[in-house]
C-alpha positions in Angstrom: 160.8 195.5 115.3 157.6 194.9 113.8 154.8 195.1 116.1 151.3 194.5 116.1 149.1 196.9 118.1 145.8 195.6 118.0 142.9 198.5 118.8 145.2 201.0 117.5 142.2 203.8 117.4 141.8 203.2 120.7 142.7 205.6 123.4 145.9 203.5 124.9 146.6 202.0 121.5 147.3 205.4 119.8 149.0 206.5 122.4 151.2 203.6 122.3 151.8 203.7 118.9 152.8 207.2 118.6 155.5 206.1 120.9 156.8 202.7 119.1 156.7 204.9 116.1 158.8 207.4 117.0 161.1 204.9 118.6 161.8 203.4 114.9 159.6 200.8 115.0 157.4 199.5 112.3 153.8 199.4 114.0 150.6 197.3 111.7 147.4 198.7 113.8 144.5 197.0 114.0 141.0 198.3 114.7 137.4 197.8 113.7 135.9 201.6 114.1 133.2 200.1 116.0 130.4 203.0 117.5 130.6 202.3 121.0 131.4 205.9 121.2 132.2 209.0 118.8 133.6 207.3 115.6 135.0 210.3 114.6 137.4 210.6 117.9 139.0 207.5 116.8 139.6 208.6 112.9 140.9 211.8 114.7 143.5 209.3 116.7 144.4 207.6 113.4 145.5 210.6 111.9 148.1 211.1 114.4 149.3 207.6 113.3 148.7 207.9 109.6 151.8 210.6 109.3 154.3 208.3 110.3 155.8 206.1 106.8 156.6 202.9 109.2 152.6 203.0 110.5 150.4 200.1 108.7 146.2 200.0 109.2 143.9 197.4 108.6 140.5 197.8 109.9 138.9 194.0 110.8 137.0 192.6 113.7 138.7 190.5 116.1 136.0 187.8 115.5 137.1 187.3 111.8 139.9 184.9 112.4 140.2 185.0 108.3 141.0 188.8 108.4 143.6 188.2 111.0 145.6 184.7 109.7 145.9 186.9 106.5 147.3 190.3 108.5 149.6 187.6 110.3 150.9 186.0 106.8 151.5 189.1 105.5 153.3 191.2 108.3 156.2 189.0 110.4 155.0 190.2 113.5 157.5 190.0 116.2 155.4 191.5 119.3 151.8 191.5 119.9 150.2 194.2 121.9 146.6 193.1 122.4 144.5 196.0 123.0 141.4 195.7 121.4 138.6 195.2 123.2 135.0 196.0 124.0 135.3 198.4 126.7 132.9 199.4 129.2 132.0 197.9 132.8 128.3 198.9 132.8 127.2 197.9 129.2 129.0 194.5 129.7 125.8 194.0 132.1 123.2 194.7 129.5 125.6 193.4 126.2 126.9 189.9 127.2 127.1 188.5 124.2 129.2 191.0 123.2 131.7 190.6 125.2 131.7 187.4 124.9 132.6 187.5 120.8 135.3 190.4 121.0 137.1 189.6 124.5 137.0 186.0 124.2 136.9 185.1 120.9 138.5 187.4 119.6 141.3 187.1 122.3 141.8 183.5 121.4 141.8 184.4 117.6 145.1 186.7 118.2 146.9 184.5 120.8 146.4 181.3 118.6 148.1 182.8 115.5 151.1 184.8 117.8 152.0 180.7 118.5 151.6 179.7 115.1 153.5 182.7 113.8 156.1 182.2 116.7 155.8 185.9 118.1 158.3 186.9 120.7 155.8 188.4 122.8 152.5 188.4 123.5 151.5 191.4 125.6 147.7 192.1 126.4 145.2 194.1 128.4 143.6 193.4 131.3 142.1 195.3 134.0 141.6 196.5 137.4 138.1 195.0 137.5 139.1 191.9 138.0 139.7 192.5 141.2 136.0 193.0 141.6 134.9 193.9 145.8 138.5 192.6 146.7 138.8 193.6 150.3 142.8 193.7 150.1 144.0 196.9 149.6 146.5 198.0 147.6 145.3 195.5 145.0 148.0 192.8 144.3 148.9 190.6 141.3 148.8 187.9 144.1 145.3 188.3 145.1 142.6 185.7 144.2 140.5 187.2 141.7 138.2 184.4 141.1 134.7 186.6 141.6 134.4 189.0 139.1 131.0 191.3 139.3 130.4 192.6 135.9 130.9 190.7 132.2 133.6 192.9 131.3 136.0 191.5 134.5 134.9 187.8 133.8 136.0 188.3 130.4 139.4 189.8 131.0 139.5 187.2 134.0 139.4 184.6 131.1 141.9 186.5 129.0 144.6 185.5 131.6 143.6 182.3 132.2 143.8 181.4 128.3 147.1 183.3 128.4 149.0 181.2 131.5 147.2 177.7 129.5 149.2 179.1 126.4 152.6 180.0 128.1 152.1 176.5 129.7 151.2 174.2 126.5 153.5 176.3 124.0 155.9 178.3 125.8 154.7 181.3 124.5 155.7 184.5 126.8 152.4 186.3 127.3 152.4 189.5 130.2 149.1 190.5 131.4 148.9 194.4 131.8 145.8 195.1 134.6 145.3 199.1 133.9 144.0 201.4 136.5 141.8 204.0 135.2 143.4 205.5 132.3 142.9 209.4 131.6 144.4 212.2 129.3 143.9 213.6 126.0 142.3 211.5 123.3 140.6 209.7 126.2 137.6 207.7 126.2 134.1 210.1 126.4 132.5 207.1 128.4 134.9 207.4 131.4 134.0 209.7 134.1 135.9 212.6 134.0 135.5 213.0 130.2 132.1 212.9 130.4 132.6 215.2 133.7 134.3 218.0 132.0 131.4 217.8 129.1 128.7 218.2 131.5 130.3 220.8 133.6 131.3 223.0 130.6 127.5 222.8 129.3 126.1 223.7 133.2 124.7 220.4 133.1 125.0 218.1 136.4 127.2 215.1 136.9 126.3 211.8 138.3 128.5 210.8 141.8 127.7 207.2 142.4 127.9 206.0 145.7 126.9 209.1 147.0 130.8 210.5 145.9 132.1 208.0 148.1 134.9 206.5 145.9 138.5 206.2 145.4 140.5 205.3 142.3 144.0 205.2 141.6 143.9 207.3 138.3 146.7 206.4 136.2 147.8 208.9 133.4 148.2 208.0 129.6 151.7 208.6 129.7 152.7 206.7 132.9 150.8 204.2 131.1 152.3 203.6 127.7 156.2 204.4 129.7 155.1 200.5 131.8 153.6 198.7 128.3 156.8 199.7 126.7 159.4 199.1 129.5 157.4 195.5 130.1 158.0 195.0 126.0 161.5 195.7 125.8 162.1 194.3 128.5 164.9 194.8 131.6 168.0 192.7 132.8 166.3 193.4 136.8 163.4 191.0 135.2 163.7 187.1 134.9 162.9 185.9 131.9 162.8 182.2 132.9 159.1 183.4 133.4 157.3 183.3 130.6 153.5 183.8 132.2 153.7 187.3 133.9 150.8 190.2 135.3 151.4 193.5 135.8 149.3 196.3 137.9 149.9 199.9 135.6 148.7 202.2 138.1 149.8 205.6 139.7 149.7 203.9 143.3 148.0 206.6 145.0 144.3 206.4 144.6 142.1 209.7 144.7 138.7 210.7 146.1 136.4 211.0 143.9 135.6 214.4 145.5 139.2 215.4 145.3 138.9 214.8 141.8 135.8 216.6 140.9 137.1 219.8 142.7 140.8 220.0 140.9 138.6 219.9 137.5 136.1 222.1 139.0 139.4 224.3 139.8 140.4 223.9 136.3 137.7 224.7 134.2 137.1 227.5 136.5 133.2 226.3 137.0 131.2 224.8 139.6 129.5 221.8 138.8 126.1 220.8 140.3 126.1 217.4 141.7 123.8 214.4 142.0 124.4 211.9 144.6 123.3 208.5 143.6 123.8 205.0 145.4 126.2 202.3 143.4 125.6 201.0 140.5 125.6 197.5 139.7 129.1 195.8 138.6 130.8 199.1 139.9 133.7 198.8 142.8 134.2 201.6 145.6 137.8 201.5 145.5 140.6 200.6 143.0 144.7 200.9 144.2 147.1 199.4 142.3 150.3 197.6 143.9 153.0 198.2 141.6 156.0 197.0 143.7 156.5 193.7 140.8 156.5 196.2 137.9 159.0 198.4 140.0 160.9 195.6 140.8 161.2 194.3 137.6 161.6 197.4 135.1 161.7 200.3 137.1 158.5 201.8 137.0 158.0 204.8 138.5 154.5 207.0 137.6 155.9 210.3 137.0 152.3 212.4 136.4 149.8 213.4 139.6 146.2 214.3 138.9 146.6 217.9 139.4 149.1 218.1 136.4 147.2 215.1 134.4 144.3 217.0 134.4 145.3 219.9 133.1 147.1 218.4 130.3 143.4 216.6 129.6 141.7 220.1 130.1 143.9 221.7 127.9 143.7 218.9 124.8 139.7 218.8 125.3 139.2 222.9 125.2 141.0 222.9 122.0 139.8 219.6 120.0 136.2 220.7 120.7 136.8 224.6 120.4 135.4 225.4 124.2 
């Protein structure tokens, strides 16, 4: 198939590509570059796509609906994986605007021209912030997520709202994907324990919000891109009458933060020093994915535990930056 991955220098969107490449199929990537962190990172990712003869770029910004008709014309894309994004729960807060353009805009720019162009399947992110200070726990699919507490939720919030209004009006099968804090190598330097393993490596401290107090289900790249593509090709267990579906991708067993900060402490074989802080605005204390509907559906079973994730990160981040 031919498949359109936007944010392909992203950290998921490489990842994901690798796979659909070496799976046979022909993958046209889709990224703007942008600086929101280390540029070179993400020309580093593209090079592990750039090898492959059935791999396609096109650097454009979501917001340039011109750039995107044309990529659509050109390619006949038969999935959609909409990945692009501007990331980040904390600089949604001082950046609206921002948000706004790429998440929003730009989400309606890609999902208007899958109908047009009649793709099979529109597949997109969306995330576990949506679920803002839910009180449920494990976080379900069928919760009410209605009161999101950062920009970044409310706009992925939005995202599956415009997506049900389109499976509704044009009978276009979209599948929301709500991550749970993705890690591994090629990862993002703004999430935590990227930016943890920096600091502790240099002997500088690291920042525990809530005073450590915090649990996420931390969900491994690979785990990760085995759901996106089991959701995208699909599963007889899965009923494809419905043509509006979400998805929790997480590991389903959250960790301490703590817990965490001592298996890399373990790994890097150094102590880190440690500043207790309270919460931060438009952060959540807990996240836990339910996953029974993604298990039900396609068999998903998260395969990779922190202790062995974060080794494999370890291992990738002592090498690409020579430590």
């Amino acid at each position: 198939m031919t498949i359109l991955v936007t944010g392909a220098a992203g950290f998921i969107g490489m990842h994901l590509s690798e796979k659909l490449l070496k799976e046979g199929h022909k993958v046209v990537g889709f990224d703007n570059l942008n600086d929101y962190y280390d540029v070179q990172l993400k020309n580093d990712r593209l090079e592990q796509l750039t090898r492959y003869d059935n791999f396609t770029f096109i650097k454009g910004n979501l917001e340039d609906n011109d750039a995107l008709t044309k990529l659509f014309e050109k390619f006949k894309i038969e999935i959609v994986v909409h990945l692009a994004a501007q990331a980040g729960v904390r600089h949604s807060i001082s950046n609206p605007s921002l948000y706004i353009q790429s998440n929003i805009v730009g989400f309606s720019n890609v999902i208007e021209l899958s109908k047009n162009h009649n793709v099979q399947h529109f597949l997109y992110a969306s995330s576990s912030s949506v679920y803002g200070m839910s009180k449920t726990i494990p976080f379900s699919t069928e919760d009410n997520v209605d009161h999101p507490i950062s920009m970044y939720a409310a706009t992925k919030k939005s995202n599956e709202l415009i997506a049900h209004t389109y499976s509704h009006l044009f009978n276009l099968k979209t599948t929301g994907l709500r991550f749970f804090t993705v890690y591994g190598p090629y990862g993002r330097p703004d999430m935590a324990y990227f930016s943890f393993t920096k600091r502790i490596i240099n002997g500088e401290s690291i920042k525990l919000f809530n005073n450590g107090d915090m649990m996420r289900d931390f969900t491994f790249i690979d785990d990760i891109v085995e759901g996106i593509y089991k959701v995208m090709i699909g599963s007889k267990k899965s009923n494809e009458k419905e043509i509006y579906k979400l998805y929790n991708i997480g590991n389903n067993k959250p960790v301490k933060l703590l817990s965490f900060v001592e298996t890399l402490e373990n790994l890097l074989g150094i102590k880190a020093y440690k500043e207790f802080l309270p919460m931060q605005r438009g952060d959540v204390k807990s996240t836990y994915a339910n996953i029974d509907n993604l298990k039900r559906d396609f068999s998903f079973e998260p395969k990779i535990n922190i202790e062995k994730g974060l080794k494999e990160f370890v291992t990738w981040y002592k090498d690409y930056y020579h430590r």
